[in-house]
TIBASE-905947 format. One line per 3 residues: number of its first residue (from 1); for each residue x, y, z of C-alpha. Coordinates in steps of 0.05 Angstrom, whole numbers, padded with zeros to 5 digits, always signed. Layout:
TIBASE-905947
NUM) X,Y,Z ~ ... .
***
This chain:
TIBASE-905947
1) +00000,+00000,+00000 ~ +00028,+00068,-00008 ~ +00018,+00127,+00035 .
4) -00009,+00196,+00009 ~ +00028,+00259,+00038 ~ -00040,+00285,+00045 .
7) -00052,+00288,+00113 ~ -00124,+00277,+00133 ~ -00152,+00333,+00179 .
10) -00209,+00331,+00218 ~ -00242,+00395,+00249 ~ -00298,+00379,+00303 .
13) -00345,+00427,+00301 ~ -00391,+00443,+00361 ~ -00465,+00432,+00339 .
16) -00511,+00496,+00351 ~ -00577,+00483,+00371 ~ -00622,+00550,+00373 .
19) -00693,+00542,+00400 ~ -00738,+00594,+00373 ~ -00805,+00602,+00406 .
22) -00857,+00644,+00384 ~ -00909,+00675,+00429 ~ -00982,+00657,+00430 .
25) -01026,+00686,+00401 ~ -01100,+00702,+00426 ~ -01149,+00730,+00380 .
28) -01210,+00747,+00392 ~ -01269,+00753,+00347 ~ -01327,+00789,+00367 .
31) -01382,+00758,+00330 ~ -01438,+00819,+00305 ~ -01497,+00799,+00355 .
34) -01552,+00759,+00319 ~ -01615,+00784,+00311 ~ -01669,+00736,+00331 .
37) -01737,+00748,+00285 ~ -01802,+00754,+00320 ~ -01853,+00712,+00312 .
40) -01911,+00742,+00277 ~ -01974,+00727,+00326 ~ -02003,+00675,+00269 .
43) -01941,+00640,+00283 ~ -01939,+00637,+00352 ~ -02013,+00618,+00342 .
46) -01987,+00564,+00305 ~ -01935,+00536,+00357 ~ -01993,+00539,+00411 .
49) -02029,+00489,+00367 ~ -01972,+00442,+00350 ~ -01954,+00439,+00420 .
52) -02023,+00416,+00439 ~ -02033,+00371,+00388 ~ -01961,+00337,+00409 .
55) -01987,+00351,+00483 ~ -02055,+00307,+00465 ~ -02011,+00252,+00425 .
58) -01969,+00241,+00484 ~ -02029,+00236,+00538 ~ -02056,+00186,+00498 .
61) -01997,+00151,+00482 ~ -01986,+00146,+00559 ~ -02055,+00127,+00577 .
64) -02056,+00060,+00527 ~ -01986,+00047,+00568 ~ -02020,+00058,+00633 .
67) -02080,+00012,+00614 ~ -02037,-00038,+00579 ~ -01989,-00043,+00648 .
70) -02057,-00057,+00686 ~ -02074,-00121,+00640 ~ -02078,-00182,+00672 .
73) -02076,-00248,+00633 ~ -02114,-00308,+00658 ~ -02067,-00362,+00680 .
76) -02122,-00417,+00634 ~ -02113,-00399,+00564 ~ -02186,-00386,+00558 .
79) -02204,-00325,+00612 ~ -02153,-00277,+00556 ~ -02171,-00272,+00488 .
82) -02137,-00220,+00438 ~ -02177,-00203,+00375 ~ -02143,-00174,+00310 .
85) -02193,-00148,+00263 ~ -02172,-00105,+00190 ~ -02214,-00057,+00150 .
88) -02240,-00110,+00108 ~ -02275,-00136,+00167 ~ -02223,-00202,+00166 .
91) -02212,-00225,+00240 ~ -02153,-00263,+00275 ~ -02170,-00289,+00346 .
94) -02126,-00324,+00397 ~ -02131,-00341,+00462 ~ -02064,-00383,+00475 .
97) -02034,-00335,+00539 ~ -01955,-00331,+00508 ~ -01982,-00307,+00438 .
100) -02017,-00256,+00479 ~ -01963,-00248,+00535 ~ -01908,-00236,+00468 .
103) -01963,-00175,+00435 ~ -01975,-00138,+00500 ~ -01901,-00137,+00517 .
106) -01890,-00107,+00440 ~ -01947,-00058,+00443 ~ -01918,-00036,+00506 .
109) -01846,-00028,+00470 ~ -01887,+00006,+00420 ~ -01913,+00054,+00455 .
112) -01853,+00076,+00494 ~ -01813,+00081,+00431 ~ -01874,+00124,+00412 .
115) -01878,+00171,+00476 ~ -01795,+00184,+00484 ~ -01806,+00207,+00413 .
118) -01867,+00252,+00424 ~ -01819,+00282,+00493 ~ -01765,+00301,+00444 .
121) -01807,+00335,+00395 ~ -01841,+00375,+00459 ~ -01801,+00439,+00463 .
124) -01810,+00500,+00498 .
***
């Protein structure tokens, strides 16, 4: 091998490390204030009468609960009897007590799907 008469020179060289921080900064936004329209009085005559209608669905939706919570079903499968009839005067009738145990339990489901969804819809 020969040998260079270049000597190798190394120069170490102290790394700089500069940490720049900006400040934060807050703005704030003033929003222009938002004018709320009035109701005209035939609209507020209008909310009046959506609110009782959705005041009357929900009383009524409550009372069939109440009513169907109070029904008792015959331990003999003959004291009950549940009676389906459509508007073309066609008629189902049962009186087996866990067909009619299985339809009051989803009517009452029903019907408290029915009046959580009539709550929401009551605002004030």
């Amino acid at each position: 091998m020969s040998k260079s008469n270049v000597a190798e020179k190394f120069v170490v060289v102290p790394e700089v490390v500069a940490e720049v921080s900006a400040p934060a900064v807050m703005t704030i936004v003033k929003g222009e204030p938002v004018e709320v329209r009035k109701l005209t009085l035939d609209e507020k005559i209008q909310k009046v009468e959506d609110l009782s209608l959705m005041i009357d669905r929900w009383r009524t939706l409550s009372d069939s609960r109440r009513k169907l919570q109070t029904f008792q079903i015959g331990a003999d499968s003959l004291s009950s009897t549940i009676l389906l009839k459509d508007g073309a005067g066609n008629e189902f009738r049962t009186s087996n007590s866990t067909v009619i145990t299985s339809v009051i339990d989803e009517m009452k489901r029903t019907l408290d799907v029915k009046v959580r969804e009539v709550e929401e819809l009551i605002k004030l």
